[in-house]
N, C-alpha and C positions, 0 to 999 in steps of 0.2 A: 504493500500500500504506500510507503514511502518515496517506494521509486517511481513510482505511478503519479503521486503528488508533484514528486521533484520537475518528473516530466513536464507535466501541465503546467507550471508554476514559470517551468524555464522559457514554455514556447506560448503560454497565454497569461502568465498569472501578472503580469503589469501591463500599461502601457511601454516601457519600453524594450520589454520583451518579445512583445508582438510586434510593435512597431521597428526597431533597431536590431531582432535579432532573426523573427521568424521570417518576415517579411522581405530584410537583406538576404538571408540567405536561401529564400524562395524564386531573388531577381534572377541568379545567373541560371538557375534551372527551370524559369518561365521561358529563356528564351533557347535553351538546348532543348528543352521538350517539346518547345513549339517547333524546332528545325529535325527532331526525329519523326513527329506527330504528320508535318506533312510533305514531308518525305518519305515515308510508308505508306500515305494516301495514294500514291503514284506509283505504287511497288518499286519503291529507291530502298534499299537498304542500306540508306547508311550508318555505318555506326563509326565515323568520324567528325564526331560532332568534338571530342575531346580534343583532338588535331585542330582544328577548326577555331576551338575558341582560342587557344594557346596562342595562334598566325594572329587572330586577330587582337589579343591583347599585345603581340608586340608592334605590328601594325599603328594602334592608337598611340603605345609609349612612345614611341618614335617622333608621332604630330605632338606628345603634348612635350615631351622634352627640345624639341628646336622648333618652338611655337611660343616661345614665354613673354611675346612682347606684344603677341597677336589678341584682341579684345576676346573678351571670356568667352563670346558667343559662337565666335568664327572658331574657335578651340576645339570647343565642345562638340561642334557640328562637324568640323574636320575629321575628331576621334571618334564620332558616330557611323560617316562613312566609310574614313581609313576600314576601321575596325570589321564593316560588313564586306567591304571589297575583300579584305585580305582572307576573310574567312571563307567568302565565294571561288577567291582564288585556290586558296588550298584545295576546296570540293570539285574546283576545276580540275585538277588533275587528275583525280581520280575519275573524272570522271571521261575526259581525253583516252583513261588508260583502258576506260570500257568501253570506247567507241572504236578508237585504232588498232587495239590488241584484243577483247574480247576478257578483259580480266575482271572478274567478278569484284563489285565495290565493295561486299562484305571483307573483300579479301585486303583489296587495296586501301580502302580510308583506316580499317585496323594499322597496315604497315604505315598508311602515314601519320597517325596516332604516335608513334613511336618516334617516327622523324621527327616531327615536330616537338618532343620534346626534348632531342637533340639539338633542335634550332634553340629552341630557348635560352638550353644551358650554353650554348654561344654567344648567343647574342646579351646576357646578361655578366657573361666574361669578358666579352669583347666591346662593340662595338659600343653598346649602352649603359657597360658596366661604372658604377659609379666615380665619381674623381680620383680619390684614395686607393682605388684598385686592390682593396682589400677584401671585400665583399662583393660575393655571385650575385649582386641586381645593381635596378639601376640607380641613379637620384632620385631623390624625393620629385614628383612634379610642382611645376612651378602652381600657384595659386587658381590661376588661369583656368588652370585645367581639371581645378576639381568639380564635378559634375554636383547641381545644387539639390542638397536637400528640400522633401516637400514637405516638414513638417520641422518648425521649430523646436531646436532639442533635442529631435530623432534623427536615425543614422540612416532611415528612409530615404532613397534618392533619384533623380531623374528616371534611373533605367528602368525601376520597378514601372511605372506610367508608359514608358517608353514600349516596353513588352506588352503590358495589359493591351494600349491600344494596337500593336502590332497581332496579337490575338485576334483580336474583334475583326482586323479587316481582313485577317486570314480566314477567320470562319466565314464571312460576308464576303470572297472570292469563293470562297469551295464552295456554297450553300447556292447565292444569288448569280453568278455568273458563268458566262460561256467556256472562258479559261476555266474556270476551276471546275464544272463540268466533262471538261476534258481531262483535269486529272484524277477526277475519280472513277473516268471510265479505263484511261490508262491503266490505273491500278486494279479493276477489278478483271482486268482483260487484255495485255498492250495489244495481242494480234486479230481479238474481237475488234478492236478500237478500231484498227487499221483498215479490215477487211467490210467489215460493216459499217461502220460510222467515219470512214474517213479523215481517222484523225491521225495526222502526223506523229505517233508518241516516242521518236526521236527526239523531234524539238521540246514537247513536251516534257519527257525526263531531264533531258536538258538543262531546261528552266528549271524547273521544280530541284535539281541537283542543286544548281548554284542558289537557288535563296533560299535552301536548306543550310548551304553552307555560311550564305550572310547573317542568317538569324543567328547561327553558331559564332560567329566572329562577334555579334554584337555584345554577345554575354563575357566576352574575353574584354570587350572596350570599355563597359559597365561596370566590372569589377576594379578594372587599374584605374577606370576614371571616376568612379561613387565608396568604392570603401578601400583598397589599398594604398593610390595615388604613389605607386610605384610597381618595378614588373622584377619580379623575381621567380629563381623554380619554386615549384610546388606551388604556384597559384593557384592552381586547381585538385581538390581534393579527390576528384573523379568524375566532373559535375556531365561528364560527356556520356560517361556511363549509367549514370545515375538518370539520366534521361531516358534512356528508353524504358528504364521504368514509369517515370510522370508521361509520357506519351501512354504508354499501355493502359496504366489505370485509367488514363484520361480517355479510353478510349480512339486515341486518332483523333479525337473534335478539338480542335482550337480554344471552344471555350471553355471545357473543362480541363485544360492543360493549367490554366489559371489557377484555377483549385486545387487541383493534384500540386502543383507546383508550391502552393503553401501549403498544404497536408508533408510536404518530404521538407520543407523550408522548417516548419512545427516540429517534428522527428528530430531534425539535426538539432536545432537549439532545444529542444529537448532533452535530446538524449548526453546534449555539453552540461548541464543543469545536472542530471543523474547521477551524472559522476562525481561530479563536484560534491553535491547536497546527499545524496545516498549513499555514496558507491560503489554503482553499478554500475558494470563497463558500458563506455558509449557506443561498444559495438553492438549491444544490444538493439539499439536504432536502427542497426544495416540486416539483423534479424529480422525485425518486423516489416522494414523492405520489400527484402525476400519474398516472408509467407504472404506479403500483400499481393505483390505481382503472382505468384503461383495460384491462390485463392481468385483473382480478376480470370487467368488466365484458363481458371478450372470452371469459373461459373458461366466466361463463353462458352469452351465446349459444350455444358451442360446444355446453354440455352439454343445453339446450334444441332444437338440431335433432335429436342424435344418435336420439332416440327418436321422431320424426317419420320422420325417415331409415329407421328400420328397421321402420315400420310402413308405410311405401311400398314397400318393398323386395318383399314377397309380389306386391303388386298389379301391381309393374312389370315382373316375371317371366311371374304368369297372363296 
């Protein structure tokens, strides 16, 4: 019961615990969930949303650290796109590597997962690494570029706004219109799409590839630019993996990736609470993960035979 307390207490029991710790650490997996979410919409498998953020947190570091003279806004908005392009760019390759060579992206955004965290630990040795050259990151960023809180006091900040409404108009593409039409026919079908409905689902995965990988970069620009304000390794606790869990629960809908995304946001500062206040390992948190996704994953099945089931049922009688 303690731990259980501890939990609640850590990820709801003040204001700024919901506000500064669930809800921070719900932004960078609103916007990986939402780049797994509908990138599976399209049957893309990617799971280099990890790679992805990484390019794009250095990406943004790069505009905010030779950018320090430039007005807060043009800063801000630079490390919004840097951050998407460079993320798009990394999913670009991969996805180059399935057009020209035939290499499956599960295969390929994994191995660049990896690269890219090789890029990092260079680029925080090297080029971006701090003045004193004694420490693997980089400078602090200059003032310029830190990304503004929406709540006075709280550690709440732009990106969390910045996701939510990227959400919405993600579900309000796949739901209301022609494009997003087409990538859900993509995905339930590419060579139906093609043969029947005439749809290009080359350009289509395509697409849906690269702003799978922007949304991934934004949550890399988010983090260096709203709660670190500098780019070091381990940025990322796993937040690329952790995503295909917030997409799964979420279903693949946009809008409940929102949700899901503070439900595993509530978890972590949870489960950092537990240990402290109880202690009970924080891995306990990546437990409950688990049996969440397996539990989501088991009540599709269920709900997917039930109506196989009952259209057998005539036939096994006659």
């Amino acid at each position: 019961m303690d731990a259980l307390l501890a939990l609640w207490d850590g990820a709801f029991g003040s204001s700024y615990a919901f506000w500064s710790a669930t809800l921070v650490r719900a932004t960078p997996l609103l916007f990986v969930g939402l780049a797994v979410a509908v990138a599976f919409r399209a049957g893309v498998l990617n799971i280099g949303a990890e790679g992805q953020l990484l390019v794009g947190a250095i990406v943004a570091s790069s505009i905010a650290l030779h950018n320090a003279g430039a007005p807060r806004a043009v800063v801000i908005v630079a490390m919004i796109v840097g951050g998407a392009a460079g993320g798009a760019a990394w999913a670009g390759i991969a996805e180059w590597l399935r057009r020209r060579f035939g290499v499956l992206e599960v295969i390929s955004t994994i191995m660049l997962n990896f690269v890219a965290l090789a890029l990092l630990s260079w680029v925080v040795r090297g080029p971006l690494q701090e003045p004193s050259g004694i420490y693997p990151q980089s400078a602090a960023f200059p003032e310029a570029s830190h990304w503004p809180f929406l709540i006075p006091g709280q550690r709440l900040h732009l990106g969390f706004l910045l996701g939510a409404a990227l959400a919405l108009g993600a579900w309000f593409l796949l739901a209301r219109s022609a494009a997003g039409f087409r990538v859900r026919v993509v995905g339930a079908g590419a060579r139906a799409a093609v043969s029947a409905g005439g749809v290009d689902a080359q350009r289509t995965i395509t697409t849906v590839f690269l702003l799978s990988g922007a949304c991934a970069g934004l949550a890399g620009a988010s983090e260096v630019g709203g709660v670190t304000w500098a780019l070091y390794e381990g940025l990322s606790p796993g937040y690329g993996y952790t995503a295909i869990a917030v997409a799964l629960l979420a279903r693949l809908d946009p809008r409940w990736v929102v949700l899901s995304a503070v439900f595993f946001g509530a978890l972590d500062a949870g489960a950092a609470a537990m240990q402290r206040d109880a202690g009970v390992p924080s891995v306990v948190g990546q437990v409950v993960v688990a049996a969440v996704v397996l539990l989501v994953l088991a009540s599709g099945a269920v709900r997917d035979r039930i109506p196989r089931a009952r259209a057998a049922a005539p036939e096994a009688l006659g």
